[in-house]
Phi, psi and omega in degrees: 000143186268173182290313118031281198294306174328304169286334194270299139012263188294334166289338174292309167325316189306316181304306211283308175291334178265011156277349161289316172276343168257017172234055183015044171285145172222108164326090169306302163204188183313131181070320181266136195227101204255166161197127182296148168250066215296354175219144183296336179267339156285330150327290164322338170280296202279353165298301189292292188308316167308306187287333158296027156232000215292122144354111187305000169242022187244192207169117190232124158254118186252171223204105199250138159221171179261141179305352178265312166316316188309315208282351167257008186281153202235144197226093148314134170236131140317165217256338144299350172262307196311277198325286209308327183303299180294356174263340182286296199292339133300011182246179207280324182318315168290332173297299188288321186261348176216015127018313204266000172247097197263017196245016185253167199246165180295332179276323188278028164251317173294277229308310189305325207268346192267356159337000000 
């Protein structure tokens, strides 16, 4: 692959991803990305907009689950995100900045420190 073609790639991605965070997509892990949908007709709305941006080399599955599947689902950390996790939540940055989000996680603390 040339370098050219390479850059042009990684710039559609870029575009793509940031009409996914700006369509209130969250970066699940690398490459995935989820979002709630409170209806099957809005699903078809944010379906139709993912494929009117999706990249010609890109590729989107989307996945209807229920707020109760969602809500079972498990989540693992290897024993360096446990640590890091326990030093954030002691730490005053997690005390000062965010008290008032009682909904932010140990990952949006990695996402702030890896920034």
């Amino acid at each position: 692959m040339s370098h050219n073609k390479a850059f042009v790639q990684r710039s559609h991605y870029k575009n793509f991803r940031t009409f996914l965070l700006n369509d209130g997509f969250t970066m699940m892990q690398y490459s995935i990305y989820m979002r709630h949908i409170s209806s099957n007709e809005n699903v078809v709305v944010h379906a139709k907009r993912a494929k009117e941006h999706l990249p010609d080399d890109g590729e989107v599955r989307i996945i209807r689950i229920t707020g109760q599947e969602f809500g079972e689902i498990e989540v693992f950390y290897g024993k360096n995100i446990e640590r890091l996790q326990k030093r954030l939540f002691n730490s005053s940055f997690y005390r000062a900045e965010n008290t008032s989000n009682p909904t932010f996680s140990a990952r949006d603390m990695l996402d702030n420190v890896t920034d």
